[in-house]
N, C-alpha and C positions, 0 to 999 in steps of 0.2 A: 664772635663771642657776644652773645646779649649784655645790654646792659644790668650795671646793677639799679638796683627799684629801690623807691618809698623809702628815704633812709630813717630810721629809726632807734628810740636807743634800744627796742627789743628786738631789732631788726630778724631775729634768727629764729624768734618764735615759732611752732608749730603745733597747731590747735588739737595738743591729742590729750586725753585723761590723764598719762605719765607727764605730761609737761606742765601742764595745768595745777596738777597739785604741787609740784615742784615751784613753778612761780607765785601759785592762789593758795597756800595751805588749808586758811582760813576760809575759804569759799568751798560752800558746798553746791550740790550739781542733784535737781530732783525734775522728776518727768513726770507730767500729770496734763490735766487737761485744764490749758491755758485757751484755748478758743474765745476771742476769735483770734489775740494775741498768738504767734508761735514761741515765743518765749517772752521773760523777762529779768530783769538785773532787780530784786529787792537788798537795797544795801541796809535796811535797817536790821535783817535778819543774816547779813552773809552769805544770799542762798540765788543761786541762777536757777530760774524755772522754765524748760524746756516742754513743750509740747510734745506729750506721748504720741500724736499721729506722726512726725516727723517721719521720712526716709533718713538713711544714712546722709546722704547727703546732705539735707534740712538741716541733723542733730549740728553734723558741723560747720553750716555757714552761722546756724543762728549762736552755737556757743562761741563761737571767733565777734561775732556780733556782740553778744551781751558780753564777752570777756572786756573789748574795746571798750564799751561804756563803764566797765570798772579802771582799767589803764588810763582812761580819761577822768575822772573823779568826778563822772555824770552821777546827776541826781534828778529823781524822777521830777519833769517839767513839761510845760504846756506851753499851745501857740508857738511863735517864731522859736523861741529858744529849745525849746523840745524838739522840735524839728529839725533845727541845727544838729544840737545832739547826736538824732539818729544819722544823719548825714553823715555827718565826723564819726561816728561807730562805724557805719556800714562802710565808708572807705578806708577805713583804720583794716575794719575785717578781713574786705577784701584784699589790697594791698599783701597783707598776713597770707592770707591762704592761697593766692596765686602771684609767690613771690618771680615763681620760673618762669621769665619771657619768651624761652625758647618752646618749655611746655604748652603754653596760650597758643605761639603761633605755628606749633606740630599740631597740636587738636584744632586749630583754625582750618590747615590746610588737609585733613582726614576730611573734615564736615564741612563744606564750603557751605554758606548760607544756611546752618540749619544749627543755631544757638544751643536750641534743646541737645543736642546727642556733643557739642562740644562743650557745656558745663557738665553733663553727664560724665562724660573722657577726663575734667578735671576732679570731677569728685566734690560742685559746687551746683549750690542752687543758678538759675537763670539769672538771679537778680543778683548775687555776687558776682557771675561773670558780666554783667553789662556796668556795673560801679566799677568794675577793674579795669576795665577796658575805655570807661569814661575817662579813668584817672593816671591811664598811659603816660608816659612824658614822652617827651621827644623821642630822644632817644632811642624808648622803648619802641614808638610805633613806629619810625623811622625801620627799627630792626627786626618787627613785625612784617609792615610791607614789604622788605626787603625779601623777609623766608618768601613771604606768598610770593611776589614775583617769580622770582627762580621756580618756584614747585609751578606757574603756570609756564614760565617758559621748558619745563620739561629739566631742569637743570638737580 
């Protein structure tokens, strides 16, 4: 049985438009062209700005992203601390969107060595799957290696 991940007090979150307004009521959700930006958290308006080029996949790493910098009660900042920010968003995000350990290391062992078609498999950008995968715990990776193992011993 995999571990359980990233404990949280919204631990059960899933970044879809039905859950979103249910959690964000207040937060609205507009697609336009943000470039070079793919999105953004404007807290003084209520309003997540998502980049109209996005794939499906984009729309939802970046609004798991900018949701986290609202769950975090980020405000728009520069240098070290804006950096941070995004930091704590994008592993808040990721965490969120690839909560299933088992999932990561089923699509690890389909795609051996080839990242792109394994964030593809979960339904996340490249750069959510490698923040998730940085922010493994034990545990998890411990019962990561463990699946690959066996899938290379043929088991």
């Amino acid at each position: 049985m995999p571990p359980r991940v990233f404990t949280l007090p919204c631990e059960d979150l899933r970044v879809t438009a039905r859950v979103r307004r249910r959690l964000h009521p207040d937060i609205h959700i507009e697609r336009c062209d943000t470039a070079p930006a793919r999105g953004a958290w404007v807290p003084s308006e209520h309003v997540i700005l998502l980049d109209w080029n996005l794939d499906v996949a984009g729309r939802r790493s970046v609004l798991a992203h900018e949701l986290a910098h609202v769950d975090l009660d980020h405000v728009p900042a520069q240098g070290w601390f804006g950096r941070r920010m995004e930091h704590d968003a994008d592993e808040l995000a990721a965490c969120r969107l690839l909560q299933d350990v088992a999932g990561i290391a089923d699509a690890l062992c389909v795609y051996p060595g080839d990242p792109d078609k394994v964030a593809a498999q979960l339904g996340v950008t490249i750069r959510v799957l490698r923040q998730r995968l940085m922010a493994l715990t034990a545990p998890e990776k411990a019962y990561i290696e463990e699946h690959l193992a066996r899938r290379e011993d043929g088991v």
